[in-house]
C-alpha positions as CSV (number, residue, x, y, z in Angstrom):
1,X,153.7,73.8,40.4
2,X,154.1,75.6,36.7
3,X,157.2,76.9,35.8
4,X,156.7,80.4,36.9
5,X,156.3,79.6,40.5
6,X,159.5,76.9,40.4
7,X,161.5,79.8,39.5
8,X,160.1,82.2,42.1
9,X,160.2,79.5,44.9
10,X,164.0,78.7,44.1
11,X,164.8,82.4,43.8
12,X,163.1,82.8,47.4
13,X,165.2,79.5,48.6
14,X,168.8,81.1,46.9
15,X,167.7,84.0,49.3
16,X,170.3,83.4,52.3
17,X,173.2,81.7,49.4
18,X,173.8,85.1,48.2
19,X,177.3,86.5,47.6
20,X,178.5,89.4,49.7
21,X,177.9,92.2,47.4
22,X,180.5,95.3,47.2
23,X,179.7,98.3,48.9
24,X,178.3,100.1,46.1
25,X,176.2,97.4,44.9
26,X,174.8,97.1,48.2
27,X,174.4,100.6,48.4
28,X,172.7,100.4,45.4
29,X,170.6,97.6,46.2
30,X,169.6,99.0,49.8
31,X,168.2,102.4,47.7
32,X,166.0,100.3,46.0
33,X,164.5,98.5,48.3
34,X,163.1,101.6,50.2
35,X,162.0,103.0,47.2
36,X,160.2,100.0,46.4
37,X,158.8,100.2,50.1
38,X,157.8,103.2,49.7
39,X,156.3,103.3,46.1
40,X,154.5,100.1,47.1
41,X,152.7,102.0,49.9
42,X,152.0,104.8,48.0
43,X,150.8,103.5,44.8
44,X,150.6,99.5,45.3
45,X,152.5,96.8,43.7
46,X,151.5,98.1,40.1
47,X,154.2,101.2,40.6
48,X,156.7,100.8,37.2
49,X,159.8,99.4,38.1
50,X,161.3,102.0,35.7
51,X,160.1,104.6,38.4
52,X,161.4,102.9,41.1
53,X,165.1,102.3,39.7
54,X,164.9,106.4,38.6
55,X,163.6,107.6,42.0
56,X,166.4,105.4,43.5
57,X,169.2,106.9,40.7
58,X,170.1,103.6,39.6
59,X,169.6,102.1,35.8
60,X,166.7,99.6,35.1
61,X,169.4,97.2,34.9
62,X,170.6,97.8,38.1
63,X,167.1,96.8,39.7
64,X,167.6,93.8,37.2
65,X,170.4,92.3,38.4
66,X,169.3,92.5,42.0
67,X,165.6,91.7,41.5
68,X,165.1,89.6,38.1
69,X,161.2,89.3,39.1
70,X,158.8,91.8,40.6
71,X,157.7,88.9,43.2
72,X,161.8,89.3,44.2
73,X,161.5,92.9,45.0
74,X,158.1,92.5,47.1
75,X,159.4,89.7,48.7
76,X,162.8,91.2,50.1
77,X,160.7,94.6,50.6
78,X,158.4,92.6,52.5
79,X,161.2,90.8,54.6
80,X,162.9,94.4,55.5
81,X,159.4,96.0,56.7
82,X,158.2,93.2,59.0
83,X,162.2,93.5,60.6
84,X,162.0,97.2,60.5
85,X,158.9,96.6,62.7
86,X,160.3,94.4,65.2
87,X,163.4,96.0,65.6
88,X,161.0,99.5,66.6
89,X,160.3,97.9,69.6
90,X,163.7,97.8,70.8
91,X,164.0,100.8,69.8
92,X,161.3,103.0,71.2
93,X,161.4,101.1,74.3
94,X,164.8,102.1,74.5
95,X,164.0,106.2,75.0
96,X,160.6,106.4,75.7
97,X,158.2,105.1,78.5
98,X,156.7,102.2,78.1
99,X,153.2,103.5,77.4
100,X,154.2,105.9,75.2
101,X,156.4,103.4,73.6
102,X,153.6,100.9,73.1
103,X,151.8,103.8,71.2
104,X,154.7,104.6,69.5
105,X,154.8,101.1,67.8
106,X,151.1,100.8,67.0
107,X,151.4,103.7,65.0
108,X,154.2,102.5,63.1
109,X,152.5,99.4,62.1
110,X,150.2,101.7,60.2
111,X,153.5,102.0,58.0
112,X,153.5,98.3,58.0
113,X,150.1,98.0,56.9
114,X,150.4,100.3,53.9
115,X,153.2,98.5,52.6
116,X,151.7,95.0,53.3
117,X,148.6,96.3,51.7
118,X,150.3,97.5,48.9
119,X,151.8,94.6,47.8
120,X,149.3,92.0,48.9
121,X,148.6,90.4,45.2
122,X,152.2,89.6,44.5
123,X,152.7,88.2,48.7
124,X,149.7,86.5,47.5
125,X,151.6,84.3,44.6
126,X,154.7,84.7,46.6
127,X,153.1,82.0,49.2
128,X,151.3,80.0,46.7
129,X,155.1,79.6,45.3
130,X,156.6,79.0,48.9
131,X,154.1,78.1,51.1
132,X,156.3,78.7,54.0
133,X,157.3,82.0,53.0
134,X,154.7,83.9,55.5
135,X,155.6,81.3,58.6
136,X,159.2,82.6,58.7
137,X,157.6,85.9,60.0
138,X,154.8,84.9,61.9
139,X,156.4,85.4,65.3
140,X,158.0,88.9,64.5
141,X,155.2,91.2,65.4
142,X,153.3,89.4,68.4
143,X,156.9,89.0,70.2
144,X,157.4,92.9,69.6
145,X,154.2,93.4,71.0
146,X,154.3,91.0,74.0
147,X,157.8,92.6,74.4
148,X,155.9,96.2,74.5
149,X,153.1,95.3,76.2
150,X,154.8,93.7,79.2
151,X,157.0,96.8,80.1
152,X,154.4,98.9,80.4
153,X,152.2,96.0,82.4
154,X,155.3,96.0,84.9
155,X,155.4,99.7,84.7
156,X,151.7,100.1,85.7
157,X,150.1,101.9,82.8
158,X,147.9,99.7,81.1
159,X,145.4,96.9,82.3
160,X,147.1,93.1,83.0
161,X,144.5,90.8,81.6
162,X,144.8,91.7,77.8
163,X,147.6,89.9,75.5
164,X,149.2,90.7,72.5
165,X,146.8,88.3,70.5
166,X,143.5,90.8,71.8
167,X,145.4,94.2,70.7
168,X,146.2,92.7,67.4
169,X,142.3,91.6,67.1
170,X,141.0,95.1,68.1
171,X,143.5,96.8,65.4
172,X,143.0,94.3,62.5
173,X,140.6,96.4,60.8
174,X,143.6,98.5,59.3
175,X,144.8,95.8,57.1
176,X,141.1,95.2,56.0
177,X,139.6,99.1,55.6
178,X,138.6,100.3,52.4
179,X,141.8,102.3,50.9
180,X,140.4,105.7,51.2
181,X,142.2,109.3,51.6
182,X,141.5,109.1,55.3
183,X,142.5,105.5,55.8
184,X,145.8,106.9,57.5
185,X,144.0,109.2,60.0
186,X,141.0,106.9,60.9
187,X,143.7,104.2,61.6
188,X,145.8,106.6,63.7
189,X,142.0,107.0,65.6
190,X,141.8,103.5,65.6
191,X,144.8,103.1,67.6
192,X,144.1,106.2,70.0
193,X,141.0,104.3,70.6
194,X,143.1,100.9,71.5
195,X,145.6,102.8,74.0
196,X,142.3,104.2,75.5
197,X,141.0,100.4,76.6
198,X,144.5,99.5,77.7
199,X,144.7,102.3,79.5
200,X,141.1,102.0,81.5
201,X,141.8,100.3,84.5
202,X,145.2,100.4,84.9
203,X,146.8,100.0,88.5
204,X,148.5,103.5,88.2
205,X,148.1,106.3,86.0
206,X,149.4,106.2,83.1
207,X,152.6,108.5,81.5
């Protein structure tokens, strides 16, 4: 491994050693990271980090301190959408029906996928640097949607002999479509088109 990526894999192994910060620093830190998530999305990984750190009203040096590397910033960013994602499920589930819920979470993986997306060259030398960086995510998003897709199994609205591994297949062609202006509303067609199958054939109709 060349320097470069020691330093980024020790950086990504310090991650959980970190000190408490104050409550402004976290403040601070916590602005940056959603503008970073959602500068990534909009205009990929390339976005100045001077932009960032003035859209988040914070000094360069601020984002410094936090985030010495780029590869830092997408990583954390990263970490925060994929739990941002799980923790939907809970919540949608939590004042919705289940159906409606289910939906409810495939579209907001289309967030997911535009921030992925957006950042996929530096995740790419973020795992060539810690190899087991991706793995300590792997199960976030099937157990959200197994979690979904049982509810509203039990609740009669969608068909029993799909799993969380087919709807994941079906809908994989939003990570991989071209990045065009309509990539948001074909995707949202994509996933009106998924709810349709699990719908079809359901022991009771749906909510």
């Amino acid at each position: 491994m060349d320097e470069g990526g020691a330093d980024l894999a020790a950086e990504a192994g310090t991650q959980r050693r970190e000190r408490p910060l104050r409550a402004d620093a976290r403040r601070n830190r916590d602005r940056l990271i959603a503008v970073a998530g959602t500068a990534f999305a909009e205009h990929g990984v390339g976005t100045s980090l001077e932009d960032i750190a003035r859209r988040a009203d914070v000094g360069i040096g601020t984002l410094y301190r936090h985030f010495p590397t780029r590869e830092r910033l997408v990583e954390v960013v990263y970490a925060r959408e994929v739990k941002a994602l799980s923790d939907a499920a809970d919540g949608f589930l939590s004042d919705r029906a289940p159906v409606a819920a289910l939906e409810a979470w495939l579209l907001r993986l289309l967030d997911y996928a535009a921030a992925k997306r957006g950042m996929m060259d530096s995740l790419h030398l973020i795992a060539s640097a810690n190899p087991k960086f991706f793995s300590e995510f792997s199960g976030f998003m099937t157990d959200s949607l197994d979690k979904l897709m049982q509810a509203a199994i039990a609740e009669g609205s969608i068909r029993s002999d799909l799993d969380s591994a087919d709807v994941l297949q079906a809908i994989s062609g939003i990570f991989k479509a071209p990045d065009t202006p309509d990539w948001r509303e074909r995707s949202r067609r994509l996933v009106s088109l998924v709810m349709g199958g699990l719908r079809w054939g359901a022991p009771a109709p749906s909510a």
